[in-house]
C-alpha positions in Angstrom: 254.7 262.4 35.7 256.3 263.4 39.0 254.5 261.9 42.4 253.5 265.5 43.3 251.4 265.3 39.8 250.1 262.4 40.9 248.8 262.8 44.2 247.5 266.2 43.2 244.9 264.5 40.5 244.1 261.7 42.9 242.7 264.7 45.3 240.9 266.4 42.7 239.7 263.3 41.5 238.0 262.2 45.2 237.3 265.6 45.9 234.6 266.1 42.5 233.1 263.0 43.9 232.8 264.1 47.5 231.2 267.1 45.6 228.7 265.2 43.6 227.8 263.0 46.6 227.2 266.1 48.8 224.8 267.9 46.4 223.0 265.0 45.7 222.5 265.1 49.4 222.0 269.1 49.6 219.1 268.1 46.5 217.3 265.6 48.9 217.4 267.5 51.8 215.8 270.0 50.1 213.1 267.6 48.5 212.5 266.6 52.4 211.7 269.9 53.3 210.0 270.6 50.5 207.7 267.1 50.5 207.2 268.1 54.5 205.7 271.4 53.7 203.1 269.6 51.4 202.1 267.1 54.0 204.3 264.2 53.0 207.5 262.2 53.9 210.6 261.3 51.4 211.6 258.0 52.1 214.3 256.4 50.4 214.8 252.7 50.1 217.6 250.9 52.5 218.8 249.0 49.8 222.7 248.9 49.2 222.8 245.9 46.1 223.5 248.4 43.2 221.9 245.6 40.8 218.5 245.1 43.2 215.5 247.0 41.0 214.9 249.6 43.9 218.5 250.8 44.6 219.0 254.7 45.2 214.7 255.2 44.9 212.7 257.0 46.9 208.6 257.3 47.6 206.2 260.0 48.4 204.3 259.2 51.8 200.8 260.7 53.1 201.8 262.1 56.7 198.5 262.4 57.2 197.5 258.8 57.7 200.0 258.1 60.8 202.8 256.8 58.6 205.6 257.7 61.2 204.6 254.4 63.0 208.3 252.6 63.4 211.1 253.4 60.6 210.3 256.8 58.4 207.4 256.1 56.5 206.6 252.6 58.2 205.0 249.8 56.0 203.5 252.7 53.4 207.1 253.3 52.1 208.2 249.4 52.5 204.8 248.3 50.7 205.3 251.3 47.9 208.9 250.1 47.2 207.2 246.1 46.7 204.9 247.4 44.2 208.1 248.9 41.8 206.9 252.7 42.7 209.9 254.2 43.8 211.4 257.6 42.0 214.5 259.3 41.0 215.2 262.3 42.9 214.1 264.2 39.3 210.7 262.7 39.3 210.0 263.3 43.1 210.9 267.0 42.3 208.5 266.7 39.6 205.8 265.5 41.9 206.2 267.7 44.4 206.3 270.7 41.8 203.0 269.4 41.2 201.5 269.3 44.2 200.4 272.9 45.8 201.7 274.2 49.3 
């Protein structure tokens, strides 16, 4: 295999995964629009442990009941993550879907 070879599947290879990243981000910006329209915020949890129960979840929280107070969805989203009720980004679509404009 030549080095041009090489180098050119190392760049495809980080580019699929910039790709994947970025839709996944596209998807939940989308989701926070959409969860805004129906009166709610899309937190996700800060966690960055890969192992920790929580990682890469994200909760549904009432807008309506001053939950802006401090970080993005304020102790509603930190209390919802304690109780294990955070959601892939399929099942907060799913939710949302659910719930009328």
């Amino acid at each position: 295999m030549s080095m041009s070879g090489m180098s050119s599947g190392i760049t495809s290879g980080i580019l699929s995964g910039m790709t994947e990243t970025q839709s996944d981000k596209v998807r939940e910006n989308r989701l926070r629009r959409m969860a805004a329209r129906r009166g709610y915020i899309l937190v996700k949890t800060r966690r960055r442990d890969p192992l920790a129960l929580d990682y890469g979840l994200y909760v549904l929280v009432d807008d309506s009941r001053g939950n802006r107070v401090g970080r993005r969805g304020g102790q509603a989203a930190i209390s919802a993550f304690a109780n294990g009720e955070g959601m892939t980004l399929d099942e907060v679509e799913a939710t949302l879907d659910g719930i009328s404009e």
